[in-house]
TORMI-360798 format. One record per residue: residue in three letters; y, z, x negated of N, C-alpha, C in turn. Coordinates in steps of 0.02 Angstrom, whole numbers, plus 32768, in hexadecimal, padded with zeros to 4 digits. Layout:
# TORMI-360798
ALAYZXYZXYZX/...
***
This chain:
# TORMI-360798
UNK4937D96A92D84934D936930C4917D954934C/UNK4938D94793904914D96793C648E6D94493E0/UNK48B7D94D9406487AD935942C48A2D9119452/UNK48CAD905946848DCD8CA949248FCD882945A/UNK491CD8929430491AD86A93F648E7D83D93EA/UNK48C2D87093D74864D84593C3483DD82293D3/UNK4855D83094184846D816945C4852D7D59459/UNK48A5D7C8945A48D0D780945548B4D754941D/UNK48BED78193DA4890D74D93B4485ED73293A7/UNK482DD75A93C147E4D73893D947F8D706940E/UNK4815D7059430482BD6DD94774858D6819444/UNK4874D6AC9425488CD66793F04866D63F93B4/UNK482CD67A93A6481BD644935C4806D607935D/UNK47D2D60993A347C0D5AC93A147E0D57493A7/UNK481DD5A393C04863D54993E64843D53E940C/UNK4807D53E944047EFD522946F481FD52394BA/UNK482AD55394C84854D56C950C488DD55D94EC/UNK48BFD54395264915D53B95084924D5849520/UNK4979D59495074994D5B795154987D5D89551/UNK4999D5B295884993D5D095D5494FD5E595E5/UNK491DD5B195D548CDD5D395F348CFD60395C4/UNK48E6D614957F48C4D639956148E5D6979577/UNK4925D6879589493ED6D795BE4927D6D495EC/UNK48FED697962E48CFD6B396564898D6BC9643/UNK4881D6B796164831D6CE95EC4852D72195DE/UNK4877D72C95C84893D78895A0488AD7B295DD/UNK48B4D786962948B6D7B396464872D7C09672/UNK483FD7AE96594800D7B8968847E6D7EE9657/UNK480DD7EC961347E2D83695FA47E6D87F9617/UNK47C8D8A5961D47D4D8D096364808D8FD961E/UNK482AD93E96364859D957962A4853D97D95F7/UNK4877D98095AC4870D99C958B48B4D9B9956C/UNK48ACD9F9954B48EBDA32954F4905DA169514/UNK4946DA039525495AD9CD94E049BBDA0A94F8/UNK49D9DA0F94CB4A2CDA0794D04A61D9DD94E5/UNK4A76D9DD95274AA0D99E95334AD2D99A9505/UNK4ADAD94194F94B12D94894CC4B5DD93694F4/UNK4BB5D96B94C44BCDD96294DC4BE2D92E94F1/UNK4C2AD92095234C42D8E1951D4C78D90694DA/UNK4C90D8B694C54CB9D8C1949F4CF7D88F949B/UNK4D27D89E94854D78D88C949B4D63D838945B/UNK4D88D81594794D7AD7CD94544D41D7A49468/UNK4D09D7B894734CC5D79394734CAAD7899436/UNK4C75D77894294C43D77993FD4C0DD74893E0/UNK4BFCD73293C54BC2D6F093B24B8FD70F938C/UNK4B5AD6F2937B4B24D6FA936A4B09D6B1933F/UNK4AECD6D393074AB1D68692EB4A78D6C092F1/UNK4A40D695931A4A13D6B3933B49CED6AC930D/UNK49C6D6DC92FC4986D6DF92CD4953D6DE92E9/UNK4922D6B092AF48E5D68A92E048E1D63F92F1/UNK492FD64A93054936D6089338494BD5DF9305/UNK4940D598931E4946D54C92FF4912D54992B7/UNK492CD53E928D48ECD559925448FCD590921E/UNK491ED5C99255492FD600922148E1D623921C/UNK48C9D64B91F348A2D67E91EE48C3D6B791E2/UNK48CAD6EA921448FBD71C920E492FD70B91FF/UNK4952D71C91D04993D70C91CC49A2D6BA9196/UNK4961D69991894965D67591494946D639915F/UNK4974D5F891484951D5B19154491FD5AA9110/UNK48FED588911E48B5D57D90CF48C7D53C90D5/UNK48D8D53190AD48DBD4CA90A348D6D4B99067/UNK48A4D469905B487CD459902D48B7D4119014/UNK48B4D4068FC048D3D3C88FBD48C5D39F8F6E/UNK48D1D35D8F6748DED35E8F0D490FD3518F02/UNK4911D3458ECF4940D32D8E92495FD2FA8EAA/UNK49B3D2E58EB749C2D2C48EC249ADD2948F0D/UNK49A6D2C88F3D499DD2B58F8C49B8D3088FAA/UNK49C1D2EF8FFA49BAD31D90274972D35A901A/UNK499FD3969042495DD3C190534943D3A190A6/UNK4903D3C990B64903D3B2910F4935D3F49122/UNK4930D3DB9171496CD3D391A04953D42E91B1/UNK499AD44191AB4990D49591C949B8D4919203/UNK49ADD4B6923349E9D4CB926449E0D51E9275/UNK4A2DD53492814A1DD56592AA4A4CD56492D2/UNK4A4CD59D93034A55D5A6934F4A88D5E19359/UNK4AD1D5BF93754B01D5DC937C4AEAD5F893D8/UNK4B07D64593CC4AF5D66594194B3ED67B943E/UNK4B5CD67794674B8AD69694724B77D6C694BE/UNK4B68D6F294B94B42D73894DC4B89D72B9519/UNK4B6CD721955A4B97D74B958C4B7FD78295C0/UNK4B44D795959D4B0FD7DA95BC4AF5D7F69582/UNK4ACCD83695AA4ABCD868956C4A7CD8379550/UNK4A52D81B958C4A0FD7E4955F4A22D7BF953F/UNK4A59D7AD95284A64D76295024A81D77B94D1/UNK4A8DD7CA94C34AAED7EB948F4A81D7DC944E/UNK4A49D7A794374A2CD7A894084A34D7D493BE/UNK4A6AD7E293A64A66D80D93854A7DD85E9391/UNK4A8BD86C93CC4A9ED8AA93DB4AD9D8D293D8/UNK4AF5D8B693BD4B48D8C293AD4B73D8C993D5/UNK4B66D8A594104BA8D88B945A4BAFD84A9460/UNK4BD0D841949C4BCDD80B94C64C19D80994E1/UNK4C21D7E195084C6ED7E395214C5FD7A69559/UNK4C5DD7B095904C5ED77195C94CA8D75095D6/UNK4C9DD70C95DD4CD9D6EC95E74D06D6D995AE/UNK4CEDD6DA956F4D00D6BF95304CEBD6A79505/UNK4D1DD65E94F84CF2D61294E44D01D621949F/UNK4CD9D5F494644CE8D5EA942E4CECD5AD941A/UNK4D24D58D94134D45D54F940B4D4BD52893D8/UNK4D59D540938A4D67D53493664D45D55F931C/UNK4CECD557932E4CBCD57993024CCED54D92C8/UNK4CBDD56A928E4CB3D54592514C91D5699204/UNK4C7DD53C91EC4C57D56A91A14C8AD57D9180/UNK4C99D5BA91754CDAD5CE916B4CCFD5D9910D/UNK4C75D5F891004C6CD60090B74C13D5E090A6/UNK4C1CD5D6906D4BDCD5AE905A4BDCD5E99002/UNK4BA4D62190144B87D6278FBA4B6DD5E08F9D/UNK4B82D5D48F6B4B5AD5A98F434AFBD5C48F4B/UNK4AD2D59B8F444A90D5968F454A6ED5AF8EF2/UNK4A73D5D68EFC4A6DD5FA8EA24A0AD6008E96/UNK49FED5ED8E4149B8D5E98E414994D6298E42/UNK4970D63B8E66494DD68A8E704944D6918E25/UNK4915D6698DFD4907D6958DB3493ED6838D9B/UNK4972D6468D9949A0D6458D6349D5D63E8D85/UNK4A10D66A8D854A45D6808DC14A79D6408DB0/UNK4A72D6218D5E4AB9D5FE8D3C4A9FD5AC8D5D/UNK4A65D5B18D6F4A5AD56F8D8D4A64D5728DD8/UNK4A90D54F8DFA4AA0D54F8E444AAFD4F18E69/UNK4AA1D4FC8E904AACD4CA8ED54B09D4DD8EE6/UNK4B36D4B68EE14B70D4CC8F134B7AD4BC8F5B/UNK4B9BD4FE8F664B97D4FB8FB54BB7D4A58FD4/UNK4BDBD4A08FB24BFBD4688FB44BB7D41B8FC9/UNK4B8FD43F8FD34B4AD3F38FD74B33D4059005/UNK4B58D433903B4B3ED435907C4B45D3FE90AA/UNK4B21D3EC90DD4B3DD3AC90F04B39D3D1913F/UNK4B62D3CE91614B47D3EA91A64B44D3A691D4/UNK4B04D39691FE4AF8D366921E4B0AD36E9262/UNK4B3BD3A692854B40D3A992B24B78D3DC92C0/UNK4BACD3CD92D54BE6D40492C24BF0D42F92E2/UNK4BF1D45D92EB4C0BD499932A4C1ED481935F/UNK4C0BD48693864C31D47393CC4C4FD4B193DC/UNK4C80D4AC94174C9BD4EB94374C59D50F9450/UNK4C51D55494414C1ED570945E4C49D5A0949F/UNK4C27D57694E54C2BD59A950F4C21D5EB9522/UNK4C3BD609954C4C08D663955E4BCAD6409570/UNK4B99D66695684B54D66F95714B24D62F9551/UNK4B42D614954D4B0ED5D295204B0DD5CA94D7/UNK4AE0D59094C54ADCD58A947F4AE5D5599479/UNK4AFDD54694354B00D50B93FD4ACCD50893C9/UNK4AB2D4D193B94A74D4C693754A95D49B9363/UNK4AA9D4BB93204AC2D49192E34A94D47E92AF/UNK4A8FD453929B4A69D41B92604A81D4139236/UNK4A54D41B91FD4A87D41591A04A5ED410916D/UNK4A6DD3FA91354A36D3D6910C4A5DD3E990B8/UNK4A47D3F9908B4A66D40E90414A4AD3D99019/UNK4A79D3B68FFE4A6CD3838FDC4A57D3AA8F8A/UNK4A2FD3848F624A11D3A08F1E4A2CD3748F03/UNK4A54D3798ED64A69D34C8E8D4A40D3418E57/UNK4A48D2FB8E544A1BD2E88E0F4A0FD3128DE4/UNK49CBD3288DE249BCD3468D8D49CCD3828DB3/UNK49CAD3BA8DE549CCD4008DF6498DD4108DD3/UNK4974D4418DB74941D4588D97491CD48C8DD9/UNK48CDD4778DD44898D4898E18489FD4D68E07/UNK48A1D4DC8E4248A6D5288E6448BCD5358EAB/UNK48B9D58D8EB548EED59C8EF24915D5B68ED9/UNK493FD58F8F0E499AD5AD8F0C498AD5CD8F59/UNK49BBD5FF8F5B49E3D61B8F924A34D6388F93/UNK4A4FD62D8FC64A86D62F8FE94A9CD62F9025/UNK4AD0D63290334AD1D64A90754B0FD62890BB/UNK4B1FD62390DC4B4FD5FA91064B5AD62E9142/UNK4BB1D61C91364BCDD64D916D4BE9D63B919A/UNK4BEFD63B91F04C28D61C92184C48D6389227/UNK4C8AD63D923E4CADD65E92644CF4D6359291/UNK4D00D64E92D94D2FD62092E14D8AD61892C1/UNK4DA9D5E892C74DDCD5F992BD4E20D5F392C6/UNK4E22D61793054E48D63A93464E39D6779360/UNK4E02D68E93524DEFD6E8936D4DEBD6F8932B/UNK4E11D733931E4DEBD74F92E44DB8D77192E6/UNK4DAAD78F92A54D7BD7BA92954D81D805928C/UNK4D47D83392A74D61D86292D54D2CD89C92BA/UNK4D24D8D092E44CECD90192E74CC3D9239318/UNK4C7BD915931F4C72D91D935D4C70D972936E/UNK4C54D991939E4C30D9CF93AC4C1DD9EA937C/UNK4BDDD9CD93584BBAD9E6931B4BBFD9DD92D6/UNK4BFCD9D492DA4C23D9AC92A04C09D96D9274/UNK4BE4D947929B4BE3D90892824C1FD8D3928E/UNK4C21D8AF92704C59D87692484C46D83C92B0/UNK4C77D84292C04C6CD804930A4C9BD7D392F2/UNK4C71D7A4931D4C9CD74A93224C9BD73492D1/UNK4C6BD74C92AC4C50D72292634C0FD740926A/UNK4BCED70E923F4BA3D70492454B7ED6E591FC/UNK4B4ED6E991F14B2DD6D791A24AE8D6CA91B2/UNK4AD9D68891944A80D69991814A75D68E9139/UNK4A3BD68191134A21D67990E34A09D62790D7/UNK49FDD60D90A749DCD5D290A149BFD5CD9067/UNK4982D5C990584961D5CF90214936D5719000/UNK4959D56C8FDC4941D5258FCA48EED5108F9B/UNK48D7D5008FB648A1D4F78F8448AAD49D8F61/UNK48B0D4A08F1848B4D4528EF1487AD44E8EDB/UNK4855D41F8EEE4819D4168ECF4813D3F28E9B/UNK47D8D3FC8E6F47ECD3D58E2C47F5D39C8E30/UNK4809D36B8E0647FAD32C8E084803D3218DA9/UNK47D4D31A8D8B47C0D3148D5547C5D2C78D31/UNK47FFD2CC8CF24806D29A8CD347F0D2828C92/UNK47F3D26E8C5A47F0D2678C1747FCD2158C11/UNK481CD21B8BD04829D1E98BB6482BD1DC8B5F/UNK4831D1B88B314832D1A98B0D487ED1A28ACA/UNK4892D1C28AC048DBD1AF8AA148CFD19A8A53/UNK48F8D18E8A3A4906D18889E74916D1D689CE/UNK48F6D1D6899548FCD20B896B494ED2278950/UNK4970D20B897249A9D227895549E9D216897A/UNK49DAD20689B44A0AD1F889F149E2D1F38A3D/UNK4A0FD1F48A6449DBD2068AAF49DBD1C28ACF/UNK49D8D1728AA149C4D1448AB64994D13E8AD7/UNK496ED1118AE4491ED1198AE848F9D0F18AC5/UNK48D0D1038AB54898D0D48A844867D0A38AAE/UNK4887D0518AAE4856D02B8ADD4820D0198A93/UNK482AD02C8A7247E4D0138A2747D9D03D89FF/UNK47A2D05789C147BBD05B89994797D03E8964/UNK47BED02A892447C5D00988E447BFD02E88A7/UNK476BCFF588964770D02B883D474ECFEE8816/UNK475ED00F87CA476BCFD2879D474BCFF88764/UNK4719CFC8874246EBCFE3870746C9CFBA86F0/UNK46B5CFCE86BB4687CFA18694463BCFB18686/UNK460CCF8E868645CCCF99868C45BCCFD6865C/UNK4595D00786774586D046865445C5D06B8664/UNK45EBD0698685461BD09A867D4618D0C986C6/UNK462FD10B86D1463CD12E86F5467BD12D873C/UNK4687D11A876846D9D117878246D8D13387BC/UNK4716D15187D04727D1638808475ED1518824/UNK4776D16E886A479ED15A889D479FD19188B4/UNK47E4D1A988DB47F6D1E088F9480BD1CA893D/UNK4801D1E78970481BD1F889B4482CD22089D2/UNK483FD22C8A054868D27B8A2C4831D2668A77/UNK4805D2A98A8C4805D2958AE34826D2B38AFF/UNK484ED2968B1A4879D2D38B574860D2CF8B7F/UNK486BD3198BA3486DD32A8BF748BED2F88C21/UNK4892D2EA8C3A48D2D2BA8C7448C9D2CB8CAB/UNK4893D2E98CD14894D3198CF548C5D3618D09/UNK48A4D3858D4048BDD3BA8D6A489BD3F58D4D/UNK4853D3F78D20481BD41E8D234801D4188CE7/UNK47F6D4348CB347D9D4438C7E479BD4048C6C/UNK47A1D3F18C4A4752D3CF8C364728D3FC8C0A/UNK46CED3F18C2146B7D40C8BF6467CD3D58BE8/UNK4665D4038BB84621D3DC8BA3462FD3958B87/UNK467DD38D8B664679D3528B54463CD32E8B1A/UNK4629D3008B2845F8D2DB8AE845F4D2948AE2/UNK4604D2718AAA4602D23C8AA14596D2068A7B/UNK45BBD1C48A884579D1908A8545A5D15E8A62/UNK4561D1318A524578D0EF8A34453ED0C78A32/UNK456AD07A8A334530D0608A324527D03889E2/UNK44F7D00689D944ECCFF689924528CFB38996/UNK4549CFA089504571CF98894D4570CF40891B/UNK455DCF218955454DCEDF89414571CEAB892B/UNK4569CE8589034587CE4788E445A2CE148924/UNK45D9CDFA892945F5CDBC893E45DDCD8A8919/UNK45D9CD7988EA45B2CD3B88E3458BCD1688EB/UNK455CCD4A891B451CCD2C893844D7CD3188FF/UNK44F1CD4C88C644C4CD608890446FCD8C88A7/UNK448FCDB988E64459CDF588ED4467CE2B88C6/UNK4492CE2388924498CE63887544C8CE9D8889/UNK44ACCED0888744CBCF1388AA44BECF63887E/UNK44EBCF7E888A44F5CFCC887644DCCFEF88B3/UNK44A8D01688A1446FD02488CE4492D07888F3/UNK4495D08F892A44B2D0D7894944AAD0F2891C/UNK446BD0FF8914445AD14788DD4490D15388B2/UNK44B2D10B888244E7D10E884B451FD1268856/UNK4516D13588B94571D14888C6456BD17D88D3/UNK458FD1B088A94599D20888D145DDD21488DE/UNK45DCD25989154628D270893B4629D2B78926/UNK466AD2D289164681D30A890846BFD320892A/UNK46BED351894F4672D3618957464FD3558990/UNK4603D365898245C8D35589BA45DED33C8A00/UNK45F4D3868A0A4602D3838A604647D3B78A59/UNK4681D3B28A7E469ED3C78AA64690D40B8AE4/UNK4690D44D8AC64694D47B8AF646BBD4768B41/UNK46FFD45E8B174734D4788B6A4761D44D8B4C/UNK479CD4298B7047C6D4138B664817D4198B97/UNK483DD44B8B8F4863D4618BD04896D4348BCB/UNK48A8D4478C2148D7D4188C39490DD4098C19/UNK491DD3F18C124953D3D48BEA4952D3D68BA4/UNK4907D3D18B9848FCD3C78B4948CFD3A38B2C/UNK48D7D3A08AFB4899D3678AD44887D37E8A81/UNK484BD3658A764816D37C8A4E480ED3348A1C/UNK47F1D33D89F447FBD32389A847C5D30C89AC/UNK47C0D2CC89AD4760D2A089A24775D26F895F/UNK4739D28089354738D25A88FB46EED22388EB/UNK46E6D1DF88F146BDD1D788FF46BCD1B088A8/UNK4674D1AC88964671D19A88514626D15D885D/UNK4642D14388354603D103882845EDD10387D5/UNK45ABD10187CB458ED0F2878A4572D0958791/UNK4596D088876D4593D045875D4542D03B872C/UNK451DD015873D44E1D00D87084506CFED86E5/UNK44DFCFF3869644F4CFB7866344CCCF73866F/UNK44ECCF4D865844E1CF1F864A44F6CEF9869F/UNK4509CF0D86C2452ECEFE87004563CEBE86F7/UNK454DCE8187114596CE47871245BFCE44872C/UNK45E5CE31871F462DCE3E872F462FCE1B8761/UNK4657CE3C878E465BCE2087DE467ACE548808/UNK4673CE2C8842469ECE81888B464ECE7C88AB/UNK4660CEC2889F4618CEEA88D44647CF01891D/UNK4622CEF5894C4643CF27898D4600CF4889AC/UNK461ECF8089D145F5CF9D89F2460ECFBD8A2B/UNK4619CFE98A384623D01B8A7C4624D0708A6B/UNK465AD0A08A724652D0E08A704662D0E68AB9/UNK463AD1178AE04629D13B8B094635D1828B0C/UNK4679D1A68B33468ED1E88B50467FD1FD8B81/UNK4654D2408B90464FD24A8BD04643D2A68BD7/UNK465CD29F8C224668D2EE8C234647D3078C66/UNK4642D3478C694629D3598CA7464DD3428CED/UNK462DD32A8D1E4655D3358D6A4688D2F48D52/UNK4668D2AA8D3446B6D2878D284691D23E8D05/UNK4690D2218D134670D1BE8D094688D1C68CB1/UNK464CD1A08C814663D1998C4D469CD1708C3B/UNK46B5D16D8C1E46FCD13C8BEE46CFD1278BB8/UNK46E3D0D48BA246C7D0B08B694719D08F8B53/UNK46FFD0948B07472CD05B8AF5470ED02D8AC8/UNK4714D0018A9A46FCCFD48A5646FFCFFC8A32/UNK46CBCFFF89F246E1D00B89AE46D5CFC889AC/UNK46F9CFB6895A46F4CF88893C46F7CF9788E4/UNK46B9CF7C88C446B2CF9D887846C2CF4D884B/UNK46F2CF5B8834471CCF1387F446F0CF1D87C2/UNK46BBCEF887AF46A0CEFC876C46CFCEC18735/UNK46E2CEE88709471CCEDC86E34710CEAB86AF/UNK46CCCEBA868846BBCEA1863B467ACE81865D/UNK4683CE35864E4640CE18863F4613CE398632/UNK45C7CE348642459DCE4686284568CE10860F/UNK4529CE24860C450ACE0185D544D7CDCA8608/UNK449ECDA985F84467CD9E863E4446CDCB8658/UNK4443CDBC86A54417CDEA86C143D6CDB086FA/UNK43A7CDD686F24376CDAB87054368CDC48758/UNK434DCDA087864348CDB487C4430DCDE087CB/UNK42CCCDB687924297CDCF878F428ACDDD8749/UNK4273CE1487294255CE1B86D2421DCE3C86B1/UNK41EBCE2986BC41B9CDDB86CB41CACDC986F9/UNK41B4CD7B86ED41B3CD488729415ACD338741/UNK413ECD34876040F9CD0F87714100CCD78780/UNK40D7CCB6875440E8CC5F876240B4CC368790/UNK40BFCC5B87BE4094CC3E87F140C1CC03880A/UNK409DCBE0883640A9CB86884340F3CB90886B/UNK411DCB6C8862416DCB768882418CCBB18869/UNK416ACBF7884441AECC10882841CBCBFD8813/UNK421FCC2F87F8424ECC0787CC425CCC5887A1/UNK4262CC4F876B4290CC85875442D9CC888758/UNK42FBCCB5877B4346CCCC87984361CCD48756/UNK439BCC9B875043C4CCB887014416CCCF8740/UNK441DCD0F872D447ECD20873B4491CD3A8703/UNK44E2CD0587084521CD2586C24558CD1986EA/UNK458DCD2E86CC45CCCD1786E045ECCCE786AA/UNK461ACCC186CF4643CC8B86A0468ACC8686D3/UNK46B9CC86869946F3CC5586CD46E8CC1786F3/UNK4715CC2587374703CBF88777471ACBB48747/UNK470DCB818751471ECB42873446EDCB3586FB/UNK46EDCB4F86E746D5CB3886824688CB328688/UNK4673CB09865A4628CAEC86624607CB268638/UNK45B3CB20862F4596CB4E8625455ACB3C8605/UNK4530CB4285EE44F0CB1D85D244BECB5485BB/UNK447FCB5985CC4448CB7185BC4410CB5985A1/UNK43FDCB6B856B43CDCB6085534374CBA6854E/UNK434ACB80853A431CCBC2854242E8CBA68500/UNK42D1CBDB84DC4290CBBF84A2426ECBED84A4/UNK4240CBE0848641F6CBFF84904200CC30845E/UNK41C5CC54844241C9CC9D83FA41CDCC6883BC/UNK41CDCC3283D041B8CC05837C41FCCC028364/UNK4237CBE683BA4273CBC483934273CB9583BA/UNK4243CB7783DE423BCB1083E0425ACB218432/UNK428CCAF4844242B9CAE8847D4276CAE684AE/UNK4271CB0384E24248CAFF8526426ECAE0854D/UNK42B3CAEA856142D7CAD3859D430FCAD1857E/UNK4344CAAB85AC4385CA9885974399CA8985F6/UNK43E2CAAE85F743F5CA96863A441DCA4E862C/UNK4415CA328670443AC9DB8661448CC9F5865A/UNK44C3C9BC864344F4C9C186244513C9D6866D/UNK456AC9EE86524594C9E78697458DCA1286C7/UNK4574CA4B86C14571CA8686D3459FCAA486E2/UNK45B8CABD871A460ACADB871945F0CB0B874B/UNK462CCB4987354629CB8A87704646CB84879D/UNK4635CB9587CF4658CB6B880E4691CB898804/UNK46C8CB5188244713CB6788174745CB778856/UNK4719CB6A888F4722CB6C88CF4732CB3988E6/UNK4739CB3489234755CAE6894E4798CAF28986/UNK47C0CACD899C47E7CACD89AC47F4CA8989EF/UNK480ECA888A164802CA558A4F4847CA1A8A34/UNK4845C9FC8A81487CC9B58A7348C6C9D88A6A/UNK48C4CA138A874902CA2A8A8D4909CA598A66/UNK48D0CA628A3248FBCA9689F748E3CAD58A18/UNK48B6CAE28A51489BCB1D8A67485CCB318A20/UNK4850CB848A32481DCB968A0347E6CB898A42/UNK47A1CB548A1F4767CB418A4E4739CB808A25/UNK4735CB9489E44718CBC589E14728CBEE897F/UNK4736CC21897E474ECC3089404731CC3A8908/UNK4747CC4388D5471FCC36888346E0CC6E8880/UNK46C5CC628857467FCC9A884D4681CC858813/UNK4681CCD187E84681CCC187A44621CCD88796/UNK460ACCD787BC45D4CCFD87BA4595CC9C87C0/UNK455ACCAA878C4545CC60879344DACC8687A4/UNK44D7CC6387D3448FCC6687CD445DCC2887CF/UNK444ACC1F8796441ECC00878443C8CBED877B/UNK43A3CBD987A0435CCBD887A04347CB99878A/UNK4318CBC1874D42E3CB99871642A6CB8C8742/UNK4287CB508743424ECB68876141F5CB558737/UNK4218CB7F86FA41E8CB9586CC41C6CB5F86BB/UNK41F1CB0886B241C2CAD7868A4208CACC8664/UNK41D6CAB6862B41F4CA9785EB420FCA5685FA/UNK4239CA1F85CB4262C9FD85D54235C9BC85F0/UNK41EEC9AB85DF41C8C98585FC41B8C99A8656/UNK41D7C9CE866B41B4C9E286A24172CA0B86A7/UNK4161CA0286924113CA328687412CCA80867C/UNK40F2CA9E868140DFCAE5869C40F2CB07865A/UNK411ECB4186574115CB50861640D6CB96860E/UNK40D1CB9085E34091CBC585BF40AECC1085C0/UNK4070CC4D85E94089CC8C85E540B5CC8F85B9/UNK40E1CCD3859D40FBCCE48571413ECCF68563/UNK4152CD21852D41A2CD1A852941CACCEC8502/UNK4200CCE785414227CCA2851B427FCCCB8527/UNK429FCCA184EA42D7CCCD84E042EFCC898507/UNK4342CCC785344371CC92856343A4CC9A8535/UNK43D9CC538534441FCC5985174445CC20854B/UNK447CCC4F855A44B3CC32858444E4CC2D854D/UNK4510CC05854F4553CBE48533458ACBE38569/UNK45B4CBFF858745ECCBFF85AA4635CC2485A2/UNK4645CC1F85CB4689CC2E85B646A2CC6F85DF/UNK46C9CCB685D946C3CCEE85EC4706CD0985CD/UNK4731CD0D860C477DCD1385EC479CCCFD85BB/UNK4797CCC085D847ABCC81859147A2CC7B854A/UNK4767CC9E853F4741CC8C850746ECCC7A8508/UNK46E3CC5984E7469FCC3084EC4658CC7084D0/UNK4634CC8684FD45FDCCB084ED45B3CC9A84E9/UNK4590CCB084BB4559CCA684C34528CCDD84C8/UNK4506CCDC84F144F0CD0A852A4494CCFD851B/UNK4475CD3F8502443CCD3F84E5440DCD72850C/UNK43CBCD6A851B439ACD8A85484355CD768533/UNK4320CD8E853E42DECD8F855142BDCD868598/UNK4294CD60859D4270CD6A85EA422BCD6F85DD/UNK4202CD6F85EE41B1CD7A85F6419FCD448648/UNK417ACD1C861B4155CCF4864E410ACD08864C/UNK40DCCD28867140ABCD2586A74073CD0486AF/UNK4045CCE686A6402BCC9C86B13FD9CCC586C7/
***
């Protein structure tokens, strides 16, 4: 490059001075021993490095996934003196260029991975060639659109003009005249996805569903995909405790739920990873829907939740809210069982002798749900029943510390059960 070159492009990098002030700014430099360049037969153009937002020969432009990059331009020169010769090659006074155009576009290929590319074809030019006069310039504007799902990186490629009515020629120093090239280097920034699918198709999983019986072990499978541009890492899952709809209070506590595995190293683009999430059911657990919440989350990216929901399958036996009870003034002892919605139910309780302490009044039914004037659901069945004793015998009075055996009589997938326990009263 000659010192008068260097000159020009220092004189261009800011865009501050236009064209014209910026050759009366050159020519106040002092005289320096540069090679005139020839003229040459045809005339000549220039994309002027430096200028518009080239950096040397290369636009830098930033974009994501499925949008525009920002706006590049560069700067068509058509030299009718040796100063306006910006690249050094020749000049030709008195010849227009009429009919410029992008004659070639490289595809935008990924620096580390060459098979992943941008096509030239997503150039958008915001400003078309005009006829470039002798001695003036044109600034052209253009923008590379990113297609959904391009995977983050830089691409580079390159854009060529040339007109077409003059051909293409050779100058003095045997460079290529009347065509022209710069560079454009794309930067995609990540934009980081994940999602949730089914274990065995690339649906997505808005829940997931497991079914067991008290004391038993179960699991559920999921896929997380990358839906993203950019690798996930550090995937790791949560949960929360996994409570009764019935309004019982009863729940399968976090601790009972584990994920396999733990955490998630990496998950690449366009792939997905195997989550197995398992629940230990306590025994003696009643039958009912537990829900809760699983929680995905990854570096650089907002967590994803969906429902679990745990089907307890098989009746279970009584479970007490409290076991002891303290019979202080207004407690009650908490009786929960399950029964079919509709069908009546009856409890009784006796002391260590045998002799009846309590008896619930007749006509007892599990709620069966309700329904409005129009046959709407006002609220749905609960097979789940909670019941509070409040620790007096059938006269009302206080009953005496001690253990007293409970027996429920109900009905539990259409057969009639009787349902046997201990409590400890306090006094």
């Amino acid at each position: 490059m000659t010192p008068f070159h260097l000159q020009w492009r220092r004189v261009h990098r800011a865009r501050v001075l236009g064209f014209t002030a910026a050759l009366a700014f050159a020519t106040l430099i002092p005289t320096l021993s540069v090679r005139a360049q020839a003229v040459v037969a045809g005339g000549d153009f220039d994309i002027c490095d430096f200028c518009g937002t080239l950096r040397g020969n290369t636009a830098f432009l930033i974009g994501r996934s499925g949008f525009g990059t920002t706006r590049g331009e560069f700067v068509l020169i058509n030299a009718a003196t040796s100063d306006q010769d910006v690249d050094r090659d020749g000049y030709t006074p008195g010849i227009n260029f009429n009919r410029l155009y992008v004659s070639r576009i490289d595809d935008f290929s990924n620096v580390e991975d060459p098979a992943r590319v941008i096509r030239g074809t997503e150039l958008a030019l915001q400003d078309v060639p005009r006829p470039l006069n002798n001695g003036n310039q044109n600034t052209v504007g253009f923008v590379i659109n990113i297609p959904q799902g391009t995977p983050a990186g830089r691409y580079r490629g390159s854009i060529t003009v040339q007109d077409s009515l003059i051909p293409i020629g050779l100058g003095p120093n045997g460079e290529a005249l009347r065509v022209d090239r710069f560079f454009v280097e794309i930067e995609v920034v990540p934009d980081r996805g994940l999602d949730l699918v089914q274990s065995d198709s690339a649906a997505r999983a808005t829940s997931l569903l497991l079914r067991g019986r008290p004391g038993q072990t179960v699991s559920g499978v999921v896929r997380v995909a990358n839906t993203g541009n950019a690798n996930l890492t550090n995937v790791r899952f949560d949960a929360t405790d996994l409570v009764a709809s019935s309004g019982t209070g009863l729940r399968v506590r976090r601790e009972r739920i584990s994920f396999s595995p733990a955490t998630i190293t990496s998950v690449a683009f366009g792939d997905s990873s195997r989550l197995t999430v398992t629940v230990r059911i306590p025994p003696g657990l009643l039958a009912g829907t537990y829900n809760g919440t699983l929680t995905v989350q990854a570096d650089e990216i907002n967590p994803l939740q969906i429902p679990i929901t745990l089907i307890v399958t098989t009746p279970g036996d009584i479970v007490f809210e409290t076991n002891p009870v303290v019979g202080r003034s207004g407690d009650n002892a908490v009786i929960i069982f399950n029964g079919d919605p509709g069908s009546d139910y009856e409890i009784r309780i006796f002391d260590m002798m045998g002799l009846t302490v309590f008896r619930s009044e007749p006509g007892l039914e599990v709620f069966a749900g309700a329904t409005g004037t129009g046959g709407d659901v006002i609220a749905a069945p609960d097979q789940a029943v909670r019941f509070s004793w409040p620790l007096v015998n059938g006269r009302g009075e206080a009953v005496a510390g001690g253990m007293y055996n409970v027996i429920v009589d109900v009905q539990q997938d259409g057969e009639r059960r009787q349902l046997r326990s201990k409590i400890m009263v306090i006094r």
